[in-house]
Backbone bond lengths (Angstrom), bond angles and torsions (degrees), N, CA, C in turn:
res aa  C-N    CA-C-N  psi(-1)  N-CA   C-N-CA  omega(-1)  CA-C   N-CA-C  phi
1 X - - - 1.471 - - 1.530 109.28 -
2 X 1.319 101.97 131.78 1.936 102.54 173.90 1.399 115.35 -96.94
3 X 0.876 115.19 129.26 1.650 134.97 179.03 1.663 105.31 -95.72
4 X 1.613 112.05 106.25 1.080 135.89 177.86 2.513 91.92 -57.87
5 X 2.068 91.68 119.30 1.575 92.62 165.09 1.168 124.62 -74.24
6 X 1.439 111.15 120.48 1.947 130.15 -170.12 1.849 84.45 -63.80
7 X 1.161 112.94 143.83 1.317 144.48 145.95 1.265 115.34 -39.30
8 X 1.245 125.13 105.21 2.050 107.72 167.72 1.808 94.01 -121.40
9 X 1.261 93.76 112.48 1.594 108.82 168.10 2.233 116.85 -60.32
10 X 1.200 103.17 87.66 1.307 94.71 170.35 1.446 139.01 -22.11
11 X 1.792 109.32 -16.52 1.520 108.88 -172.62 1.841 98.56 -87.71
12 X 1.416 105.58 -22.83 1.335 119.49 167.61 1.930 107.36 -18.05
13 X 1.522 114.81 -58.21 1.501 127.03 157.20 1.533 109.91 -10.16
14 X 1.365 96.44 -86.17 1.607 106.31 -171.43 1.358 114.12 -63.96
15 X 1.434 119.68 3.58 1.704 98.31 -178.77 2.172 86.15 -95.21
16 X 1.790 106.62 -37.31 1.308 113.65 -178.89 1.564 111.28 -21.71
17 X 1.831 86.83 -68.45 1.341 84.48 -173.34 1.413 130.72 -96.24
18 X 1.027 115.62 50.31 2.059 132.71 164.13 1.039 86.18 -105.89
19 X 1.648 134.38 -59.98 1.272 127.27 -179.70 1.448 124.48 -24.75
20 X 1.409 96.54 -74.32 1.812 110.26 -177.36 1.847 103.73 -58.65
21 X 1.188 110.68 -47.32 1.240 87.64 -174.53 1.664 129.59 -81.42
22 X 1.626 127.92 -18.62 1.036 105.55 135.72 1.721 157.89 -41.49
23 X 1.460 88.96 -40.46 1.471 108.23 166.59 1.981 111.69 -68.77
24 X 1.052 113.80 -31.87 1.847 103.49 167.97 1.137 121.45 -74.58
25 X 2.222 118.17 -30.52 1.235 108.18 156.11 1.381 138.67 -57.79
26 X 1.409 103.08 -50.93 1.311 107.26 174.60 1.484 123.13 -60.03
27 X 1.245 113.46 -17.13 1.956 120.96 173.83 1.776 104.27 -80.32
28 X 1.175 93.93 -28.11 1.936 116.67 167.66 1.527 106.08 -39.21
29 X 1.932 92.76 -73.65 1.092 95.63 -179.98 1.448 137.63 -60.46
30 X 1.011 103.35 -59.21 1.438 124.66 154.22 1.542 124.92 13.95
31 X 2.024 81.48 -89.09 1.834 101.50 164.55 1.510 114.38 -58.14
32 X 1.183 122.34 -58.46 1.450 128.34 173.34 1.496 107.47 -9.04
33 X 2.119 105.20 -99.87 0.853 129.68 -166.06 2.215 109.07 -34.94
34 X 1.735 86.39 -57.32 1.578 96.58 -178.26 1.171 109.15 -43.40
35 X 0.813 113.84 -34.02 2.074 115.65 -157.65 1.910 91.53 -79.50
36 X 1.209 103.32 -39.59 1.749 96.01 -160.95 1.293 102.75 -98.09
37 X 1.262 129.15 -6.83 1.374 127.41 163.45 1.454 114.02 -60.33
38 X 1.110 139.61 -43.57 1.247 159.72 136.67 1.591 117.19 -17.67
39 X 1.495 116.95 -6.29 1.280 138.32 -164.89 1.612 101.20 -112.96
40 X 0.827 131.57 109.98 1.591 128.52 179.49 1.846 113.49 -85.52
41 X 0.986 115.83 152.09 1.728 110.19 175.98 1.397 101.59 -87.99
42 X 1.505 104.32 161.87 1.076 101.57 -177.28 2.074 124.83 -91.30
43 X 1.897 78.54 -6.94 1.886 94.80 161.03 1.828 110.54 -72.93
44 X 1.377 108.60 -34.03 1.246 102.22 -166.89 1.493 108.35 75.53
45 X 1.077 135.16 16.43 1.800 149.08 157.51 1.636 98.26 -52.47
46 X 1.347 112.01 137.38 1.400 114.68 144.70 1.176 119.63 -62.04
47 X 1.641 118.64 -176.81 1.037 133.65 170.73 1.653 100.55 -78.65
48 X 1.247 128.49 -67.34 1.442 132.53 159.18 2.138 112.85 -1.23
49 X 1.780 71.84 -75.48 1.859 82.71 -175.01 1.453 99.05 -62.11
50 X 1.184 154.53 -42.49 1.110 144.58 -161.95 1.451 123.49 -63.77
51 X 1.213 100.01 -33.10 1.187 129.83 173.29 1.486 128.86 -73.63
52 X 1.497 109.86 -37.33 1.647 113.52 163.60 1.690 92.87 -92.23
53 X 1.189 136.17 8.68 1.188 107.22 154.42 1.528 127.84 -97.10
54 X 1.281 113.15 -12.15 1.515 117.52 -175.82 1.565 88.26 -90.50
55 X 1.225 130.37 -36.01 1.640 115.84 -162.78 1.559 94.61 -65.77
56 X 1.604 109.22 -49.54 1.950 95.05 -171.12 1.238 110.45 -63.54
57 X 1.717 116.40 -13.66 2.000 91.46 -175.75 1.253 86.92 -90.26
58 X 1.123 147.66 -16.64 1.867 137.12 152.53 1.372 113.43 -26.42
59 X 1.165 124.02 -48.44 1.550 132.15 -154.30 1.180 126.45 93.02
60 X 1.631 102.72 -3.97 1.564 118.38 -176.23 2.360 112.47 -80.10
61 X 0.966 97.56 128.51 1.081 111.38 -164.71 1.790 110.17 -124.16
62 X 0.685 95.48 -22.94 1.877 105.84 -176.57 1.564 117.87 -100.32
63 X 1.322 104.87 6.68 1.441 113.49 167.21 1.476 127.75 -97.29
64 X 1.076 133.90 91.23 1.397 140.97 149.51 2.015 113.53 -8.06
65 X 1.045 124.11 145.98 1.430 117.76 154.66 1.770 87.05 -141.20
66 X 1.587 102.99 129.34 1.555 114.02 170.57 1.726 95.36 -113.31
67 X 1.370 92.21 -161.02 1.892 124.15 163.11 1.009 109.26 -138.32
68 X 1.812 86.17 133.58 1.317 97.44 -170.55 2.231 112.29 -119.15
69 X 0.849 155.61 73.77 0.912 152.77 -171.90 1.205 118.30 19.91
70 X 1.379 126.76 153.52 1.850 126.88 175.49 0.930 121.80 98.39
71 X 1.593 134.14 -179.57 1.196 140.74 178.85 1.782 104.25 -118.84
72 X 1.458 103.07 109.92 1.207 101.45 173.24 1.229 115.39 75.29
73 X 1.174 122.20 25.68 1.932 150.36 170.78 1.725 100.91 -76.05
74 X 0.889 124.47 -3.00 1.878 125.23 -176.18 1.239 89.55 -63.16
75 X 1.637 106.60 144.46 1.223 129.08 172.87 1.281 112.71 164.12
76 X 1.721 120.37 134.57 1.204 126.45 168.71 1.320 140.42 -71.28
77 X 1.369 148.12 62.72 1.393 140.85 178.42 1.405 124.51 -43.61
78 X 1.244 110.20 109.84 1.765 128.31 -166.70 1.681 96.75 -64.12
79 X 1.753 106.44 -38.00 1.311 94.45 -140.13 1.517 97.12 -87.19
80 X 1.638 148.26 -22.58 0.760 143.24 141.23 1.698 122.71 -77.11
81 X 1.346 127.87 23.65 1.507 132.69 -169.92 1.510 109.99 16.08
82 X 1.566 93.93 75.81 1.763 87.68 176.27 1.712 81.94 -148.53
83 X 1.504 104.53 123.19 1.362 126.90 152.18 1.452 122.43 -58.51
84 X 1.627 138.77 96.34 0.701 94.88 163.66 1.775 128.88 -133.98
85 X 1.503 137.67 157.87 0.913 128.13 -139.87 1.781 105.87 -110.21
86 X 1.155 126.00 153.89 1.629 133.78 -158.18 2.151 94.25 -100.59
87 X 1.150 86.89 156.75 1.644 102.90 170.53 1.319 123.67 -35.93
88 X 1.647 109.06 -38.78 1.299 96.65 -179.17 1.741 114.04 -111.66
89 X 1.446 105.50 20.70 1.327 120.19 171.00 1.522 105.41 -94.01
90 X 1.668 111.12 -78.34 1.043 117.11 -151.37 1.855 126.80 -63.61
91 X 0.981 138.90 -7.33 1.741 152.04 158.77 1.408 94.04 -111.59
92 X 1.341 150.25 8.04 1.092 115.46 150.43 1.467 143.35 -106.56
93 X 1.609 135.40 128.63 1.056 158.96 139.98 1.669 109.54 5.01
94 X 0.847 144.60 -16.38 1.484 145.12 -157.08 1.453 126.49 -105.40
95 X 1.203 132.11 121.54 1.600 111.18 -169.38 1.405 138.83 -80.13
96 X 1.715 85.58 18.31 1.765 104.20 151.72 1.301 117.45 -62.11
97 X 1.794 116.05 -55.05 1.156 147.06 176.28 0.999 108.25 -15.51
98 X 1.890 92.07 -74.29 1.424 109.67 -151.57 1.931 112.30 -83.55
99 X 1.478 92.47 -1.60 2.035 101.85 -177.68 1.250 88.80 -68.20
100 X 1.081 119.96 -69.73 1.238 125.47 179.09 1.422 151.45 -17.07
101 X 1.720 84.05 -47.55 1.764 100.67 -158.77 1.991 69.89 -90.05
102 X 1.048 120.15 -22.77 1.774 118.48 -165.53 0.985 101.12 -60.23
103 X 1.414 111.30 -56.34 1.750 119.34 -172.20 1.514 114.36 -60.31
104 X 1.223 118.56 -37.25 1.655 131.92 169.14 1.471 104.41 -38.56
105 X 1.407 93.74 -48.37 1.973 114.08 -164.38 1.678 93.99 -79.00
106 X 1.351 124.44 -16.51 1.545 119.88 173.11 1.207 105.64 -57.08
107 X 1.248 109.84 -56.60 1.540 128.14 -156.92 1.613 108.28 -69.88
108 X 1.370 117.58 -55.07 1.540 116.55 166.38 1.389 119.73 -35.34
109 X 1.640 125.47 -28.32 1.658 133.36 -132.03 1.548 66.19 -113.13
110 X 1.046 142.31 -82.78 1.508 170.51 -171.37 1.475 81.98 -24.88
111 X 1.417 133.16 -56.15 1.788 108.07 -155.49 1.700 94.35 -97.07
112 X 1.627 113.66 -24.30 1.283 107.49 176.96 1.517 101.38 -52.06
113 X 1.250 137.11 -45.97 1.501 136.16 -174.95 1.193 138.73 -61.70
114 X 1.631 107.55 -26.48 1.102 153.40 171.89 1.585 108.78 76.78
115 X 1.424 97.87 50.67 1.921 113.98 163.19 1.544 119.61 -45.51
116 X 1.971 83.79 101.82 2.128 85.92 -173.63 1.597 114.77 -55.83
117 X 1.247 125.78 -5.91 1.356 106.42 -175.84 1.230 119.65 -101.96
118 X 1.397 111.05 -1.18 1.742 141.06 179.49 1.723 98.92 -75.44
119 X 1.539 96.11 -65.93 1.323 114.51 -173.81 1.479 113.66 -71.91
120 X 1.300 133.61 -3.28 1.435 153.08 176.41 1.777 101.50 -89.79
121 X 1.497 102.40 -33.33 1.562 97.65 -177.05 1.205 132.20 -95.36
122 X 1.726 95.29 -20.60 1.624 110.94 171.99 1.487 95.47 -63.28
123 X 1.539 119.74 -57.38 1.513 116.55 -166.04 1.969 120.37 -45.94
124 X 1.586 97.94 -34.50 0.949 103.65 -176.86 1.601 130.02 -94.07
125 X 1.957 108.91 7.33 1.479 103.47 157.52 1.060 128.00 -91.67
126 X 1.337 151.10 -35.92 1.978 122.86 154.71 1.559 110.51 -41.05
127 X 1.241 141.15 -7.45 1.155 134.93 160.27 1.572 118.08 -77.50
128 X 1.252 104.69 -54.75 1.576 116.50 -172.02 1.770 102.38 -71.74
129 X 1.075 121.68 -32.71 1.298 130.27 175.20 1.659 110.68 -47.69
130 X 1.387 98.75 -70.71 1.497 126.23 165.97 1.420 117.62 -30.28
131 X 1.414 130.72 -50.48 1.092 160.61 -163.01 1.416 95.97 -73.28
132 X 1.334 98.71 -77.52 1.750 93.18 -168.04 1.403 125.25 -76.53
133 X 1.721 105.84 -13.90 1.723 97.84 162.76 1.636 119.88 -79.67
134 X 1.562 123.30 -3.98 1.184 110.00 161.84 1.386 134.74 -135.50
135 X 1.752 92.02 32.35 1.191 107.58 -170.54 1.755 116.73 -72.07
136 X 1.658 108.05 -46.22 1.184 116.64 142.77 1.522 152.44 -10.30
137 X 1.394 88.31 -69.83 1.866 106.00 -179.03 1.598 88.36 -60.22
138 X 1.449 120.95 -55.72 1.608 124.03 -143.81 1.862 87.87 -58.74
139 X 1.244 112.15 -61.83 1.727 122.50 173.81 1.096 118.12 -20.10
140 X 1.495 100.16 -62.43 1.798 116.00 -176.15 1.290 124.31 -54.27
141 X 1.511 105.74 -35.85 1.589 135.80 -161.33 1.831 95.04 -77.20
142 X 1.562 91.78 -68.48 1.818 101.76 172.36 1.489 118.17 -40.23
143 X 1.216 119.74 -44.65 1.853 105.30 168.67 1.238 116.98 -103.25
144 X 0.952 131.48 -36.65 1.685 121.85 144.31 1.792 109.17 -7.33
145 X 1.010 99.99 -49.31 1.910 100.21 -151.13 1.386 107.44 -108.13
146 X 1.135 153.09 164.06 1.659 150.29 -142.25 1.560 94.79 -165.91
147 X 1.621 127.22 72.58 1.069 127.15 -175.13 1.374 114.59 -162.08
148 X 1.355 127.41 178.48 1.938 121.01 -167.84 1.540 93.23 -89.08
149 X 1.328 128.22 -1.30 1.533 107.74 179.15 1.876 91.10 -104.14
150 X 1.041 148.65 33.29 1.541 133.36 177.98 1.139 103.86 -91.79
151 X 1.474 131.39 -48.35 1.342 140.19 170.35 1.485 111.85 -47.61
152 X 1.280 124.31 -44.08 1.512 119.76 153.13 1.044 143.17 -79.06
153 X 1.470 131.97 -0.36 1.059 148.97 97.09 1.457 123.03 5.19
154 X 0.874 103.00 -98.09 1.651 128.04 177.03 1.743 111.76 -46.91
155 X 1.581 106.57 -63.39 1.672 94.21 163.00 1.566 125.55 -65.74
156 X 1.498 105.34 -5.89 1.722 82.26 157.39 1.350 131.99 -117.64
157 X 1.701 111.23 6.54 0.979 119.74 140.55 1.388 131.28 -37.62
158 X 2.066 108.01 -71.76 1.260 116.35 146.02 1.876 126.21 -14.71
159 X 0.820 110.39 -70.30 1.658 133.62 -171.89 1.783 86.71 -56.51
160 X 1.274 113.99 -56.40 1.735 108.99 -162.56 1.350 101.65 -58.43
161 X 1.668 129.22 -55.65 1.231 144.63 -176.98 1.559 129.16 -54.57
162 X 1.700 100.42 -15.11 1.798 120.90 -171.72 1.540 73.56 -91.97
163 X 1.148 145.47 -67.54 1.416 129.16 -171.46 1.312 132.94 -30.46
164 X 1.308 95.51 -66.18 2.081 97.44 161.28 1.074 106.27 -31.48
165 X 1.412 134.25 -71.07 1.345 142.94 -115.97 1.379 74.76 -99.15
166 X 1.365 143.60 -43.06 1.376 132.12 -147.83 1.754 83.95 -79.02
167 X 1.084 115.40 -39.51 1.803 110.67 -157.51 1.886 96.35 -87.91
168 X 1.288 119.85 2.98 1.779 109.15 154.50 1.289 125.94 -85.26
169 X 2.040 104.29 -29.95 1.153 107.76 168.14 1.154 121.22 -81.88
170 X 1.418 127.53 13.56 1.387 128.76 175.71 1.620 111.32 -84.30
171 X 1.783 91.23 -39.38 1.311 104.74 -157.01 1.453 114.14 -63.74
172 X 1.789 107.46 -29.63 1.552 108.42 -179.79 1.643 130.66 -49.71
173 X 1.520 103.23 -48.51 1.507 89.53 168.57 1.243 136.02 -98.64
174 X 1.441 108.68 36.45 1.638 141.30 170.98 1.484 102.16 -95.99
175 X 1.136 104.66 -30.83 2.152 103.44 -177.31 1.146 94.08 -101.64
176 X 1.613 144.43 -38.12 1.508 133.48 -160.01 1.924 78.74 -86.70
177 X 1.255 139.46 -75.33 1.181 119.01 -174.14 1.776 118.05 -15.37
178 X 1.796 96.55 -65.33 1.716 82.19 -165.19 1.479 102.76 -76.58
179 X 1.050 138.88 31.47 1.818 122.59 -165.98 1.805 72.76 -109.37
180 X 2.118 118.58 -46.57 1.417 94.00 -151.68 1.612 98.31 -69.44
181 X 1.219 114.62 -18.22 1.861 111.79 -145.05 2.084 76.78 -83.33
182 X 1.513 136.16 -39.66 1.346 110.45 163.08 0.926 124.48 -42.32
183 X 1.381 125.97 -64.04 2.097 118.54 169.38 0.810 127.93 -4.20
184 X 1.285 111.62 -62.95 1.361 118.86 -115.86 1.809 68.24 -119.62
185 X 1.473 153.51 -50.54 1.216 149.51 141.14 1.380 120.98 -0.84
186 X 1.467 101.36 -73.95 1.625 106.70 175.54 1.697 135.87 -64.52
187 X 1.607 97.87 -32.52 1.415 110.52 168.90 2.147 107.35 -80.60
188 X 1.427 124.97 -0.56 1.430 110.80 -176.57 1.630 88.69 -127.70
189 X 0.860 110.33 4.35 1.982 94.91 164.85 1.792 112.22 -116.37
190 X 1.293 69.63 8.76 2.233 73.93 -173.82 1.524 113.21 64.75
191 X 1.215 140.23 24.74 1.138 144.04 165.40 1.577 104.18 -43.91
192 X 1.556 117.90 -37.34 1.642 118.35 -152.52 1.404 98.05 -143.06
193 X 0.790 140.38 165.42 1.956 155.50 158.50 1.390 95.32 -91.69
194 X 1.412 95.94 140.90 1.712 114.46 -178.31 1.481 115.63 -57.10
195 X 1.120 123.63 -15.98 1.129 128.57 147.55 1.585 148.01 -58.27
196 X 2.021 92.13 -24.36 1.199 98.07 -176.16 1.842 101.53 -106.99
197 X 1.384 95.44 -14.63 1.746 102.19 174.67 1.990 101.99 -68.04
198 X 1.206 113.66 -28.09 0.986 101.96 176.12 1.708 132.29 -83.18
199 X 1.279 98.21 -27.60 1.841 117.99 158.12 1.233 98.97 -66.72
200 X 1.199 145.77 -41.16 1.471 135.93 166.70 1.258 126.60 -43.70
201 X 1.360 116.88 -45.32 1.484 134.19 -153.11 1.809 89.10 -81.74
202 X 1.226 119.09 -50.62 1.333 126.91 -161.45 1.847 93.18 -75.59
203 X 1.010 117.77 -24.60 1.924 107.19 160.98 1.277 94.83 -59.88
204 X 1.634 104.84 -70.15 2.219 97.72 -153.21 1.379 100.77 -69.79
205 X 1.135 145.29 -25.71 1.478 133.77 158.20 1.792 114.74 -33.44
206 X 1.053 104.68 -72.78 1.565 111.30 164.73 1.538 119.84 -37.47
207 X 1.114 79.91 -51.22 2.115 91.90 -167.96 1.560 88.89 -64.34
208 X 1.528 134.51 -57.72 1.652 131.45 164.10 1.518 124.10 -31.82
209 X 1.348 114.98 -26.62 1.230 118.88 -173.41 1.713 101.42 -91.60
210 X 0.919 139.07 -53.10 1.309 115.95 135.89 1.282 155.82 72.51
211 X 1.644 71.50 -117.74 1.607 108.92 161.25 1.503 113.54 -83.45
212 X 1.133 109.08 -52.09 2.190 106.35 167.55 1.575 83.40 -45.47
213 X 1.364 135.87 -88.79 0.925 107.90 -150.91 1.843 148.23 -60.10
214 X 1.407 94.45 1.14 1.322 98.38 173.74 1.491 103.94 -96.23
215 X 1.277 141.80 -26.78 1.350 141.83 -162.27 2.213 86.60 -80.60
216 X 1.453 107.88 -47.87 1.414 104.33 -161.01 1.889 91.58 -51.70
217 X 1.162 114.89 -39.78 1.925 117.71 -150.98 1.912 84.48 -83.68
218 X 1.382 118.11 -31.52 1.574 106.58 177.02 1.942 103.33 -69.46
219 X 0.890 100.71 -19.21 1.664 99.22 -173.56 1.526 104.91 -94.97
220 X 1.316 117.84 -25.54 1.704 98.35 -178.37 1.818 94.14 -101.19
221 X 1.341 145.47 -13.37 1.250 130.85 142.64 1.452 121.63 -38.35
222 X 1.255 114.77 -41.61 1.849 107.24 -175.47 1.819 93.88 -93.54
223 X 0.996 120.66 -7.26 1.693 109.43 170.71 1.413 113.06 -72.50
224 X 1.757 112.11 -33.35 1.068 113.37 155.62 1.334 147.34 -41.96
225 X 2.068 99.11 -62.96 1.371 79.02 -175.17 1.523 113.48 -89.22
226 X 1.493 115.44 20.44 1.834 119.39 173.09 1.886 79.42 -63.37
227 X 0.963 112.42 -43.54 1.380 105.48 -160.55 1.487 137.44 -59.40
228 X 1.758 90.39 -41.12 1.050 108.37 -165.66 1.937 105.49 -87.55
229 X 1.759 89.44 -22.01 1.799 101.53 168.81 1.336 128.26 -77.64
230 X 1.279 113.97 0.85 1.526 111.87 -165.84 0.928 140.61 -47.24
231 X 1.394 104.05 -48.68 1.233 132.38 -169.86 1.506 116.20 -78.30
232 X 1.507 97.75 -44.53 1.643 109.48 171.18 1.988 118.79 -75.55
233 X 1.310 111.66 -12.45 1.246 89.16 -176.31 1.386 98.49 -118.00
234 X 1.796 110.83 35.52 1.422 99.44 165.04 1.929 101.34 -112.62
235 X 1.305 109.26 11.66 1.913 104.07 179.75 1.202 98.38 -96.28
């Protein structure tokens, strides 16, 4: 019996490797965080308390910190100013915890200030959102179809998909901002011993890597489909 040869598209590569390399960050993170959670402070502060304590030496007062369900669910919402912190952040003691709940507290300090690249990124998710749920179809549609609109098609597919990618590369020095402005927080209010600011740093280092790694796998996806469009969005 002959077995018709399956097709393997060479750009296949570049999706491989976004793959692998998200997946080593996130195992990055993973081990990281786990390992130093396991690390107690030497305040014995939650992540919670740590957190309404760096916001009041902020001056920030109008921020909420709740719990929020999940693992690694932390994140600040500008638009209701409520911090809020994940299961294995928020009751815990550890200076995983508290890197964390710091960096959260970056991000609050950052829109209280009105940090353009913060405020550059909020603007740009109903856009970036937009982008990548129909960036696709428009692609699919463009070679699918054998007509004078595929080429337009396809570049605005293209065009929808440069958006995402533009709003991951935004996002990086929006997380390396709040990881340094945590540091540099926790080591000048004494929250931590220089020892433990430094077990800290090696969480949000990780937790940064990340983010490179999702912007690198958004950038070799659109190398793709330049690639895989070439030909069609030059007739």
């Amino acid at each position: 019996m002959i077995y018709p040869m399956m097709y393997f598209d060479p750009t296949y590569y570049l999706v491989i490797i976004g793959v692998i390399i998200c997946l080593i960050a996130s195992a990055k993170m993973n081990a990281t965080f786990n390992k130093y959670s396991r690390v107690r402070s030497h305040t014995g502060m939650t992540g919670r308390d740590a957190a309404e304590h760096v916001l009041r030496g902020a001056g920030i007062y109008d921020v909420k910190v709740e719990h929020v369900s999940g693992n690694l669910t932390d994140h600040y919402d500008p638009r209701s100013k409520v911090l809020r912190l994940s299961d294995a952040t928020y009751n815990s003691p550890s200076v995983a915890a508290i890197g964390v709940a710091a960096h959260e507290c970056g991000h609050a300090i950052q829109h209280a200030e009105g940090y353009a690249p913060l405020t550059l990124r909020g603007a740009l998710v109903p856009v970036a959102n937009f982008g990548s749920a129909i960036a696709w179809p428009l692609i699919l549609i463009g070679l699918l179809i054998n007509s004078s609109s595929s080429a337009l098609l396809l570049n605005l597919g293209i065009i929808a998909f440069s958006l995402a990618v533009l709003f991951q590369i935004i996002t990086l020095p929006v997380e390396f901002n709040a990881s340094r402005r945590a540091i540099r927080l926790l080591g000048s209010t004494g929250l931590l011993y220089d020892s433990e600011v430094a077990d800290t740093k090696k969480v949000l280092t990780a937790a940064a890597l990340t983010y490179v790694a999702g912007a690198a796998s958004a950038i070799l996806q659109l190398l793709r489909i330049l690639v895989l469009t070439g030909g069609r969005r030059s007739d």
